[in-house]
C-alpha positions as CSV (number, residue, x, y, z in Angstrom):
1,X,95.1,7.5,-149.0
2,X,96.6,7.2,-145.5
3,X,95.4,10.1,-142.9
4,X,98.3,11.5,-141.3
5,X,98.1,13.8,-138.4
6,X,100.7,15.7,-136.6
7,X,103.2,18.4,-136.9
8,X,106.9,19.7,-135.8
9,X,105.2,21.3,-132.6
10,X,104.6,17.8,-131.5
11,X,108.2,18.3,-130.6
12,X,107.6,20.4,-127.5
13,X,105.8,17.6,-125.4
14,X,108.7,16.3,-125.1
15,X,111.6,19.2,-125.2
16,X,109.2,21.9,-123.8
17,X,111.7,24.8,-124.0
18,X,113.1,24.0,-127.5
19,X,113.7,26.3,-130.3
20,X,111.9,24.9,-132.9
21,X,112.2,27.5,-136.0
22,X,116.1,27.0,-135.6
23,X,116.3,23.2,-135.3
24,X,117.8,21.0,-138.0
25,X,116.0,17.6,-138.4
26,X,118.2,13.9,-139.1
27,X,116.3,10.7,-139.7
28,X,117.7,7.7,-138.2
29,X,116.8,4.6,-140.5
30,X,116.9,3.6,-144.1
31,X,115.7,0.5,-144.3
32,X,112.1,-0.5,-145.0
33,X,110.2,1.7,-142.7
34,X,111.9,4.8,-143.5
35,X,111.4,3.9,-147.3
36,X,107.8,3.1,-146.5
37,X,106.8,5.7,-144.7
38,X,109.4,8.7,-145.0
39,X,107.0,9.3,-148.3
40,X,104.2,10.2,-146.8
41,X,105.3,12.9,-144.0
42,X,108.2,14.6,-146.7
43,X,106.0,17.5,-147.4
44,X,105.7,18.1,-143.6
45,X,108.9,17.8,-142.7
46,X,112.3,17.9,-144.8
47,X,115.5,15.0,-142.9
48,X,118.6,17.2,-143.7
49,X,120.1,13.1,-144.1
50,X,119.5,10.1,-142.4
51,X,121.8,7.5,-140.7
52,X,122.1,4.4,-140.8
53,X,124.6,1.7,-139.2
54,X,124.5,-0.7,-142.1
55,X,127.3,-0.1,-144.3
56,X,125.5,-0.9,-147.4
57,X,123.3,1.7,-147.4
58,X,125.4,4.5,-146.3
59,X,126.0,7.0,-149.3
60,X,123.3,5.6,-150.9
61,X,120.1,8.0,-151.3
62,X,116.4,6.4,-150.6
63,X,113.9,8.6,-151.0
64,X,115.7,11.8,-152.4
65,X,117.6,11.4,-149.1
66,X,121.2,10.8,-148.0
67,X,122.3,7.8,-145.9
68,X,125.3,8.8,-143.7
69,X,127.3,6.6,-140.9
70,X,125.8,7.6,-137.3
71,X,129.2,9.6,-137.0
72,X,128.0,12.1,-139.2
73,X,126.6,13.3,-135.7
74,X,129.6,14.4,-134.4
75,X,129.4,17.2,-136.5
76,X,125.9,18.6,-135.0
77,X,125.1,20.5,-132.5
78,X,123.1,18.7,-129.9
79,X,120.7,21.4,-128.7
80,X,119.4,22.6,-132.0
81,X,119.2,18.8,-133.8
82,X,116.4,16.7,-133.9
83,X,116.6,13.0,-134.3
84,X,114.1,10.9,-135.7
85,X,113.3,7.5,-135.3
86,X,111.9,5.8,-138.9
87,X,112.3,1.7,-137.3
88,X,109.8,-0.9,-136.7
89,X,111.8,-1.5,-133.2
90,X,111.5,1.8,-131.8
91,X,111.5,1.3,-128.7
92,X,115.2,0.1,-129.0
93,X,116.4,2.9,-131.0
94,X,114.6,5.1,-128.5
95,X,116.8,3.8,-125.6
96,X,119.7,3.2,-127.7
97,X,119.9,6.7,-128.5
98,X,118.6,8.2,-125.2
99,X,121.3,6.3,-123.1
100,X,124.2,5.8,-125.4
101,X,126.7,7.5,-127.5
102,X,124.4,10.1,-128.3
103,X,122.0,11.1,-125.6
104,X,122.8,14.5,-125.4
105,X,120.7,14.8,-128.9
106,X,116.6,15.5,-128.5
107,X,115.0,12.2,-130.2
108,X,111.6,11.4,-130.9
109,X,109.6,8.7,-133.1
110,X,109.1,10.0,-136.4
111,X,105.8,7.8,-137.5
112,X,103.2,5.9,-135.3
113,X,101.0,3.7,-137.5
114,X,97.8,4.6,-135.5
115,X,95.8,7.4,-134.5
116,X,93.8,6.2,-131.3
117,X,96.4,8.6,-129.3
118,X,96.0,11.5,-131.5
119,X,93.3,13.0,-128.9
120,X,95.1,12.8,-125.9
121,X,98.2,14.3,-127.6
122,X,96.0,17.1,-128.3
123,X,94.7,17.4,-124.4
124,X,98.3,17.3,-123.5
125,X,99.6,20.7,-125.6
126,X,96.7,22.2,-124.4
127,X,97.4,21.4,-120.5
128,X,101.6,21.8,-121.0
129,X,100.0,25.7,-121.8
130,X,98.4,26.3,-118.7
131,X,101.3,24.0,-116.6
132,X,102.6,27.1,-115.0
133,X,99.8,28.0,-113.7
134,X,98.9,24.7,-112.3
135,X,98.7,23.2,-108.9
136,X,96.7,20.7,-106.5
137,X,97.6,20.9,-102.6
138,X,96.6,18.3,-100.7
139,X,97.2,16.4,-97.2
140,X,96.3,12.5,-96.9
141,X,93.9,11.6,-94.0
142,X,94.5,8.5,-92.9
143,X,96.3,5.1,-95.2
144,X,95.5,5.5,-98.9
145,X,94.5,2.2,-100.6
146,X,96.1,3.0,-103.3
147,X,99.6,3.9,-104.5
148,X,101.5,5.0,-107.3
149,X,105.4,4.2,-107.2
150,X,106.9,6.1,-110.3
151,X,110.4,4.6,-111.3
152,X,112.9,6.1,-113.8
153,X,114.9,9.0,-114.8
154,X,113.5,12.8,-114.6
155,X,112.9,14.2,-117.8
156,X,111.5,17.4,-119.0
157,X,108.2,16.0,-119.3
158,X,107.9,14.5,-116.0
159,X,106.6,16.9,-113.8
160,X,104.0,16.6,-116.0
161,X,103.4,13.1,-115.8
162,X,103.2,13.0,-111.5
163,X,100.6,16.3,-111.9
164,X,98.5,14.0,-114.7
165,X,98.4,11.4,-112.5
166,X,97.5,13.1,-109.2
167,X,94.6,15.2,-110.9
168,X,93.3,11.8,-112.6
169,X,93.7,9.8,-109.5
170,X,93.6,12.2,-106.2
171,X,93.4,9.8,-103.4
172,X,96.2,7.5,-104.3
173,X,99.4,8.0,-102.9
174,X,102.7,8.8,-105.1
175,X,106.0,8.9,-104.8
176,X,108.6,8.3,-107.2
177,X,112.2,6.6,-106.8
178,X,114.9,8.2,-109.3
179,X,118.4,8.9,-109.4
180,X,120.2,11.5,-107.2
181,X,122.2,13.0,-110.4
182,X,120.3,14.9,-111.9
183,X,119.5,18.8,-112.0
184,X,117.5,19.9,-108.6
185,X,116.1,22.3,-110.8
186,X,114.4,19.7,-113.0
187,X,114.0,17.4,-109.3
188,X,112.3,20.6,-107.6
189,X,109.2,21.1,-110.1
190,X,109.0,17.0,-109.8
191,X,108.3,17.7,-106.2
192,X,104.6,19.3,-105.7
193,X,103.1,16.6,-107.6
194,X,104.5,13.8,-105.3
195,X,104.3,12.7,-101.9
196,X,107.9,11.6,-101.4
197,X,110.8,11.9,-103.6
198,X,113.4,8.9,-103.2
199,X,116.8,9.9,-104.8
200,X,118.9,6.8,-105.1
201,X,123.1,6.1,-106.3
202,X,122.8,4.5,-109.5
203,X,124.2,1.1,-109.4
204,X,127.7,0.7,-110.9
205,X,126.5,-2.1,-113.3
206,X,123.4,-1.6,-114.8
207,X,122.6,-5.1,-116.4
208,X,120.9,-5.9,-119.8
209,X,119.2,-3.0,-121.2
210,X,119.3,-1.3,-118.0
211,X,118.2,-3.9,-116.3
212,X,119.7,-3.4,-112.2
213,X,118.6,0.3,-112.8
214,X,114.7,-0.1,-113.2
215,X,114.8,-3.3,-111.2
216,X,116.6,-1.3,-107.9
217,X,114.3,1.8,-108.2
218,X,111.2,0.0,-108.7
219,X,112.1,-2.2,-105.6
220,X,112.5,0.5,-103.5
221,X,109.0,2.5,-105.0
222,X,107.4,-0.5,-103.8
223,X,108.7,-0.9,-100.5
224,X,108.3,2.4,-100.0
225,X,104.8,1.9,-100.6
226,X,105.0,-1.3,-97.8
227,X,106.5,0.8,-95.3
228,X,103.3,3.4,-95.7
229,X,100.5,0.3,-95.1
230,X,99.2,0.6,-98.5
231,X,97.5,-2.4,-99.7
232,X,97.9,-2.0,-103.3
233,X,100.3,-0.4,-105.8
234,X,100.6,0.9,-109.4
235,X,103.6,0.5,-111.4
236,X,104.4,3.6,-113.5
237,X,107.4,5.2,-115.3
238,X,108.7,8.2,-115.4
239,X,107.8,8.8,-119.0
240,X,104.1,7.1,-118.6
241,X,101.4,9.0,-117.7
242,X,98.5,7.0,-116.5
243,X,94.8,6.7,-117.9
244,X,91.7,5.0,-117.5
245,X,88.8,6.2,-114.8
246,X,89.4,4.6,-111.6
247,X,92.2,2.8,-109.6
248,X,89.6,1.5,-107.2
249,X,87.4,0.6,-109.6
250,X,90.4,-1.5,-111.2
251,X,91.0,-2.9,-107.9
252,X,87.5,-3.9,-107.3
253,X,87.5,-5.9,-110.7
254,X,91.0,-7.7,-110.2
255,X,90.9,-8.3,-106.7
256,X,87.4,-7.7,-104.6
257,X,86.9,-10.1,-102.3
258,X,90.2,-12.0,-102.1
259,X,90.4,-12.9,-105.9
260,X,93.1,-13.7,-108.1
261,X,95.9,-13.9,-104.7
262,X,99.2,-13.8,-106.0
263,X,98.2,-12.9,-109.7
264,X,99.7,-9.2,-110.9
265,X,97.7,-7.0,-113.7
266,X,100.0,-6.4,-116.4
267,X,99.9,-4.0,-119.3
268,X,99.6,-6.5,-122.6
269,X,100.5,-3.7,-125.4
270,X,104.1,-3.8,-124.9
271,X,104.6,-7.7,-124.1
272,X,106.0,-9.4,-127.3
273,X,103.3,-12.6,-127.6
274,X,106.0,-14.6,-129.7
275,X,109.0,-14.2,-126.9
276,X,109.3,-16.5,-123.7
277,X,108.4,-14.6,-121.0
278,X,108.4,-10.9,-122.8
279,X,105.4,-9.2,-120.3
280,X,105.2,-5.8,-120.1
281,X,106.3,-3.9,-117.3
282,X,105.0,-0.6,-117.9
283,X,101.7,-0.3,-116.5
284,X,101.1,-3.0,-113.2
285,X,98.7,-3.3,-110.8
286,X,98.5,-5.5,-107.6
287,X,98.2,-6.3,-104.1
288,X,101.8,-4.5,-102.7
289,X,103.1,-7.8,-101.1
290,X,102.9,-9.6,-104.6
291,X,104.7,-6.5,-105.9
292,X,107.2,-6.6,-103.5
293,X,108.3,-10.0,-104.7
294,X,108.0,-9.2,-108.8
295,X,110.5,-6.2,-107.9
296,X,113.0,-8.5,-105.2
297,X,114.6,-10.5,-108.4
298,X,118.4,-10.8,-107.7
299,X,120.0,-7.7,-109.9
300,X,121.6,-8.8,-113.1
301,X,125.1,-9.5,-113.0
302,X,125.8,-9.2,-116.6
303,X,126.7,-6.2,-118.1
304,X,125.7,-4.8,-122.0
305,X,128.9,-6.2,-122.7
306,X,128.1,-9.4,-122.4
307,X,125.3,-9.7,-124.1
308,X,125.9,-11.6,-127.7
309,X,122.7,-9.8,-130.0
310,X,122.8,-9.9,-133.9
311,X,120.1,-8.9,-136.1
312,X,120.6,-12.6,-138.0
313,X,119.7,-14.5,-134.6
314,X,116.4,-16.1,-134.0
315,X,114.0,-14.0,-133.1
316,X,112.9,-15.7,-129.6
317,X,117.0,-15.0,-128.3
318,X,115.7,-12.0,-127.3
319,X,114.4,-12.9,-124.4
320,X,118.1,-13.8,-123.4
321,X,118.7,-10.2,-123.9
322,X,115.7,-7.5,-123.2
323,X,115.1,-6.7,-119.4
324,X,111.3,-7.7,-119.5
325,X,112.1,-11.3,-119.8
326,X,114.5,-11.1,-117.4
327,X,112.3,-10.0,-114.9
328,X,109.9,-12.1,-115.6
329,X,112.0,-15.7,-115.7
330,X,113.4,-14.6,-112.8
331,X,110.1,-13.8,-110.9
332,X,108.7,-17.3,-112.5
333,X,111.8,-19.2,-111.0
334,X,111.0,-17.9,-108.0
335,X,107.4,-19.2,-108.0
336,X,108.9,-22.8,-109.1
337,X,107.6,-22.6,-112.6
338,X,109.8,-23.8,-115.5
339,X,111.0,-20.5,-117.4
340,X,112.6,-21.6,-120.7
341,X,110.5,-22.3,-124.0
342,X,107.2,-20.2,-125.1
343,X,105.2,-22.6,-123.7
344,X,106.5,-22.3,-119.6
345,X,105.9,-18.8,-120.9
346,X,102.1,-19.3,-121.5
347,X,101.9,-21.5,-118.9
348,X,103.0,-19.0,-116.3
349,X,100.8,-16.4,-117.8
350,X,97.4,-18.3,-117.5
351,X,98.4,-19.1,-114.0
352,X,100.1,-15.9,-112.2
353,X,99.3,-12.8,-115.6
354,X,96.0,-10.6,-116.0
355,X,95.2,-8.3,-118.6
356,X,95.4,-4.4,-117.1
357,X,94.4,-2.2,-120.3
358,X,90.7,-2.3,-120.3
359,X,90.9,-0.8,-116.7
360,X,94.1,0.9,-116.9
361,X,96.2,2.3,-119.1
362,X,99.1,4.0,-120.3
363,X,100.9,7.0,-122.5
364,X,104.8,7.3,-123.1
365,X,106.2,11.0,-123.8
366,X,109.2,9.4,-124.5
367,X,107.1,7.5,-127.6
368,X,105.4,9.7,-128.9
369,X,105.0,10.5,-132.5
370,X,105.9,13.5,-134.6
371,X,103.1,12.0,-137.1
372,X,100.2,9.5,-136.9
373,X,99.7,7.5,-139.9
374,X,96.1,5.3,-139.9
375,X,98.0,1.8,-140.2
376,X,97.9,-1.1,-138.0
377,X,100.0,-3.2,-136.2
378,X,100.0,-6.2,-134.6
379,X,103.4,-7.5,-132.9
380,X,102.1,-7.1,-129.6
381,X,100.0,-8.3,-127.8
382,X,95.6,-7.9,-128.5
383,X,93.1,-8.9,-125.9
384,X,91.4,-11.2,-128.6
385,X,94.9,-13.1,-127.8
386,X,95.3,-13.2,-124.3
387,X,91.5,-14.2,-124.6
388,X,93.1,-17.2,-126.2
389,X,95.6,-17.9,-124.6
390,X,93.6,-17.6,-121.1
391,X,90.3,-19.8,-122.7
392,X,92.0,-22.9,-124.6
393,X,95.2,-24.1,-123.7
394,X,96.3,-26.5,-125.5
395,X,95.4,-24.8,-128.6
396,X,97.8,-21.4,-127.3
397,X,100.7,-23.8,-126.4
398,X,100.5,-25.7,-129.7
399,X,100.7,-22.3,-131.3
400,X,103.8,-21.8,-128.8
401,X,105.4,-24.9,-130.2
402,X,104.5,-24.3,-134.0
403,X,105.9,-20.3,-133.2
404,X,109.1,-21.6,-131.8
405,X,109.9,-23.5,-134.9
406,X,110.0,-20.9,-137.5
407,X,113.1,-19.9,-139.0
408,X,112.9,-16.4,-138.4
409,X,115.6,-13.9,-137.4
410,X,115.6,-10.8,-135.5
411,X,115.2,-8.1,-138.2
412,X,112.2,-10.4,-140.0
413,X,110.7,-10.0,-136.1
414,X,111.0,-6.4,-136.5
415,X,109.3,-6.4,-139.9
416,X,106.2,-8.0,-138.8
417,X,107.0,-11.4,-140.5
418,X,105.2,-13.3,-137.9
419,X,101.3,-13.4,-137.1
């Protein structure tokens, strides 16, 4: 029997001020993992239909469910209509939703097949009770070793993650770089928590997967950070908060006493191990100069447009088209290293990578579940792999080689067809 955890409130991390006892609820999915999984959460929560963009399955019924074409929507009102996601690639629906056609919807992630996160979830509805009431005042003595450089777009949730992240880590230094759009209301409760806020023009092409957009901000988060004198910097999003117990102490592992020069400390659980040069960028760590140079990649000068994606294409084209391996071919190219196949990939990463998450962490609002089902998962990334990868060598880039070869297409990826 599968433990499941979670509830509608769940909702209210993310859309703090929404009316929850007058919202209607539409899946988006009907493929395997909303016919998997939509079974074991229907007694918790009832989809008034799903969507799907597959024309086969629209006006089909899975699970006692209608499938209806994504222009169903239309017909709904936007501030009392919850989307959920039921999709192995999340992440993509996630953004696909939040920045396209039909962002003005709330959206959320119906299932996560885990339940590590289910006590910090708990923390956070406790502390988003007492938020009003909340505050830390402070004034920085002398050049912080440390600092924070938050990149992305203000969200409801976000003045919660800058006062996580300065009660969890007082002494570093934050600021965050975001776009000079958006409501001052929403800008103005960002403000206490940081110690400069950097509002920026968005730029008129915003790349692959919004590629120009994170890569501008973060570039100016860091040199921000360059023009204060601090030594080292943190990479975080606006939809991250950060844990794990000490910056320094992460600092003192990675880098004491002039180690690992020109290496960065990357987060592994959102890096796709089977995609050339698919790191994460969530969650970074390193000395501010070697940042400085990660986020200095020339902006992309392609648009979405012309990007060629198909769920039928082999699975490792997607590192012609996601905004990770962009950054990180770029950045490799840079360095002189080849920046093609798996294997330049692996190669780059036992040279320039190391493993952040033991020492720090992160937490996405913008991912988080309405449930928690006790399942595992394994696309991404485990230390017991990097471990590999680091430790023998020719053993990780003949698994590379053998990886590359398979006949596998973007939605098997999704499905977990590879090990």
């Amino acid at each position: 029997m599968a433990e499941i955890i979670g509830s509608l409130e769940r909702v209210l991390l993310r859309y703090p001020d929404l009316d929850i006892a007058n919202l209607r609820v539409v899946g988006w999915g009907a493929g395997e993992f909303f016919k998997k999984y939509y079974p074991l959460i229907s007694s918790r929560i009832q989809l008034e239909y799903t969507v799907c963009p597959w024309q086969e399955n629209q006006g089909k019924f899975f699970n006692g469910v209608e499938v209806r074409s994504p222009e169903a929507l239309m017909n709904e009102d936007p501030e009392n209509t919850l989307i959920l996601v039921f999709s192995y690639d999340f992440s993509e629906r996630l953004s696909e939703i939040t920045y396209g056609e039909f962002r003005k919807f709330k959206v959320m992630r119906a299932v996560e097949l885990d339940v590590g996160d289910v006590p910090l979830m708990d923390e956070l509805q406790e502390r988003q009770r007492l938020m009003d009431g909340l505050s830390m005042a402070r004034s920085l003595k002398g050049t912080p070793k440390a600092g924070i450089f938050v990149q992305g777009l203000a969200f409801d949730f976000t003045p919660q993650v800058l006062a996580w992240n300065r009660m969890r880590f007082p002494s570093a230094y934050q600021c965050m770089v975001t776009w000079d759009h958006q409501p001052r209301e929403l800008l103005d409760r960002c403000r206490p928590w940081l110690d400069a806020l950097i509002l920026v023009a968005q730029p008129e092409n915003k790349g692959r997967h919004n590629t120009n957009y994170i890569a501008r901000s973060a570039r100016l988060g860091v040199e921000h950070l360059v023009q204060k004198g601090i030594e080292y910097a943190v990479r975080c999003r606006s939809d991250n908060l950060l844990t794990g117990s000490s910056i320094h102490e992460a600092i003192q592992h990675f880098f004491a006493g002039g180690r690992n020069k020109g290496k960065i400390a990357i987060d592994l659980r959102s890096g796709w191990r089977h995609v050339p040069f698919h790191f994460s960028e969530k969650t970074m760590l390193a000395r501010t100069e070697d940042m400085v140079r990660l986020w200095s990649v020339p902006e992309d000068r392609l648009s979405e447009a012309d990007i060629e994606h198909s769920a039928g294409m082999h699975f490792q084209k997607l590192a012609d088209v996601t905004m990770e391996s962009y950054l990180w071919k770029s950045y490799a190219r840079s360095l002189g290293f080849a920046a093609e196949t798996l294997k330049d990939s692996y190669r780059f990463a036992h040279d320039r990578l190391l493993p952040i998450n033991s020492r720090l962490d992160w937490f996405s609002y913008k991912f988080i579940p309405l449930f928690n089902v006790k399942m595992a998962s394994e696309m991404c990334f485990r230390q017991s792999d990097w471990d590999e990868m680091m430790q023998d060598q020719e053993f990780a880039l003949q698994r590379a080689s053998d990886i590359s070869a398979l006949d596998v297409s973007v939605r098997e990826f999704w499905q977990r067809k590879i090990d």
